[in-house]
C-alpha positions, -999 to +999 in steps of 0.1 A: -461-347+888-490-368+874-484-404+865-502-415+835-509-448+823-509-448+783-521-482+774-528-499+739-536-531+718-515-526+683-519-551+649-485-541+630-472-516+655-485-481+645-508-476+673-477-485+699-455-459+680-489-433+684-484-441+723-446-436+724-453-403+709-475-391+737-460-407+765-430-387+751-448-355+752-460-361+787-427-368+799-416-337+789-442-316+804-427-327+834-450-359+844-447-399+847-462-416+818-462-453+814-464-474+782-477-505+781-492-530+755-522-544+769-511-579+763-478-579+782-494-565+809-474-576+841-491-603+861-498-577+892-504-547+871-526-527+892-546-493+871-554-476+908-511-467+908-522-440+881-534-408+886-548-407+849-553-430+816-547-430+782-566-461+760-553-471+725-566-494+700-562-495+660-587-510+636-584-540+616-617-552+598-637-524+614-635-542+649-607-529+680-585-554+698-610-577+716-580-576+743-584-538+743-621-541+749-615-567+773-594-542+796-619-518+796-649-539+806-635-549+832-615-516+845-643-496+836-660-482+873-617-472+879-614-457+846-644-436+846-637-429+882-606-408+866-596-385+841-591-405+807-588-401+776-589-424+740-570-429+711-579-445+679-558-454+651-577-466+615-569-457+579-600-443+579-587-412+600-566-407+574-586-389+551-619-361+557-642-386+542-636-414+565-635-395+598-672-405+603-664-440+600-638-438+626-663-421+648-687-447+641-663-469+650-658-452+685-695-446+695-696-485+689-667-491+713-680-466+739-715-483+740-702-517+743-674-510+770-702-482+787-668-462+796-665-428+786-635-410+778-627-372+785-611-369+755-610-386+719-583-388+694-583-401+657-549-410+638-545-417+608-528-453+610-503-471+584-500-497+556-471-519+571-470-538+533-436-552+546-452-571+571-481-588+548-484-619+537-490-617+496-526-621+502-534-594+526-506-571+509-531-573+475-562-565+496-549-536+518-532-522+483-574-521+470-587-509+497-561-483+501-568-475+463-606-473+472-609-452+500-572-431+499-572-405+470-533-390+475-510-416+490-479-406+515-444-415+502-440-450+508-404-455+525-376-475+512-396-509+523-428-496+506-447-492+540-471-461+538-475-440+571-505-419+570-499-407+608-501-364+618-473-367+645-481-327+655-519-345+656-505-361+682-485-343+697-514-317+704-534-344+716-512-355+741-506-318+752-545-313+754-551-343+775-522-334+798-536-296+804-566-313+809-558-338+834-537-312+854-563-284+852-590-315+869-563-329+894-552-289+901-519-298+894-499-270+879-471-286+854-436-285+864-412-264+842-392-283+820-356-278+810-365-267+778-395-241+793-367-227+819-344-218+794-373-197+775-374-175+811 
């Protein structure tokens, strides 16, 4: 069993339900995964009790969660010391015309924290128009109109969720493979795997 740290800064909660969603598929692969929002971070949190980590951050104004960036400065000779991996969440992922951007976005973070991931993820993120003032909720609703040609169904608050949940899931299930195959750690059979025997 591998024990993975999944780690993220969120604006309006999207990116934190991104990280449930893979610690969930780690979990049942058969390994430890813990999630934690990098600003309630426990007083003697300690990265070295992982075998493996798992960075989230979303987007807001083009820029990641300066308390994101701040983790990985300063964990960055452990985290490149071990198998990692990055997730981005932006409403530019959300469509094949802003997937550059969100790379951009990415190679900026990478050269300023100098950490490099093993693996890179790219989700598209959500409009959380519930939670906006009236301000923001007339600016994201223009942007949105600019750069999103087919909109989602909003739900029954109008929020718009632009997230590929099997995106994730794959990703998760990629870094795990990934992680085992580096640490030689074959995955344990799940419950549901055993049944398939």
């Amino acid at each position: 069993m591998i024990s993975f740290l999944v780690l993220y800064g969120t604006g309006e909660g999207q990116t934190g339900s991104v990280a449930a969603r893979i610690a969930n598929v780690l979990d049942k692969r058969g390994h430890d995964a813990t999630t934690i929002d990098v600003d309630d971070r426990p007083a003697a949190f300690d990265l070295g009790e992982f075998d493996a980590a798992l960075v989230g951050a979303s987007i807001h104004a083009g820029k990641h969660q300066s308390s994101v960036l701040e983790f990985v400065r300063s964990n960055r000779a452990k985290l490149n010391a071990m198998p990692t991996a990055f997730f981005q969440v932006s409403l530019s992922s959300a469509t094949e015309e802003g997937r550059a951007q969100a790379a951009g976005y990415f190679e900026e973070f990478a050269t300023e924290t100098e950490w490099h991931p093993d693996r890179v993820g790219f989700f598209g993120g959500a409009l959380r128009y519930s939670e906006y003032g009236f301000l923001k909720r007339l600016l994201m609703k223009q942007i949105a109109k600019r750069t999103i040609s087919e909109m989602p169904e909003a739900d029954a608050s109008g929020d718009v969720e632009f997230t590929d949940w099997a995106e994730v899931e794959a990703f998760a299930g990629d870094v795990a493979a990934f992680v085992e195959g580096r640490l030689g750690v074959t995955p344990p059979v799940s419950g549901d795997e055993a049944e398939l025997e």
